[in-house]
C-alpha positions in Angstrom: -82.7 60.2 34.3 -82.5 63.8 33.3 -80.2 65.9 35.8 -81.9 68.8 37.8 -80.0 71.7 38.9 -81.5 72.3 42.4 -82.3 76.2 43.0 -82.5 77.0 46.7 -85.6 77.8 48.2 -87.4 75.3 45.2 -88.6 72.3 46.0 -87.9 69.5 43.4 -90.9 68.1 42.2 -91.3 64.0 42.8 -91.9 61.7 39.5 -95.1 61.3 40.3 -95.5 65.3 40.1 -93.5 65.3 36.8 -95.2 63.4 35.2 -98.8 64.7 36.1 -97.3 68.2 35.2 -96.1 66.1 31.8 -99.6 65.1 30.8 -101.0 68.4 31.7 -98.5 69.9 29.4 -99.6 67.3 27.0 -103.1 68.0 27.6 -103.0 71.9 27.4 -101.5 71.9 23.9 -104.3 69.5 22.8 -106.4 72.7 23.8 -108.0 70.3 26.5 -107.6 73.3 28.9 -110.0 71.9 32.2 -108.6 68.8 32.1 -105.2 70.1 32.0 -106.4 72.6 34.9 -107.7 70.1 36.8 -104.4 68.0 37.5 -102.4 71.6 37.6 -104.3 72.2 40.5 -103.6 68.6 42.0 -100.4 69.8 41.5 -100.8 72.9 43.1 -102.8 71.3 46.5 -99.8 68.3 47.2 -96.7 71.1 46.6 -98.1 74.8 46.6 -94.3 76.4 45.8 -94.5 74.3 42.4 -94.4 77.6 40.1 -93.6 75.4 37.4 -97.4 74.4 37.6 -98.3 78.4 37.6 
């Protein structure tokens, strides 16, 4: 498991989250930008301090 260095004030995103934000990534740079949208803002509704997802 990959080590994350906490940054007060940020929450730290749950596997489930990172992964979602994984395949979004995945999906955006197969140019399948509304699907990749669509679980961003999934994203966005559980954990709405997530700037990664910005």
């Amino acid at each position: 498991m990959a080590s994350r260095r906490l940054v007060p004030g940020k929450p730290v995103i749950a596997s489930k989250e990172d992964n979602q934000f994984k395949e979004a990534l995945k999906l955006y740079e197969q140019k399948q930008y509304k699907k990749s949208t669509k679980i961003l803002d999934q994203i966005l509704k559980k954990n709405s301090g997530n700037l990664e997802s910005l």
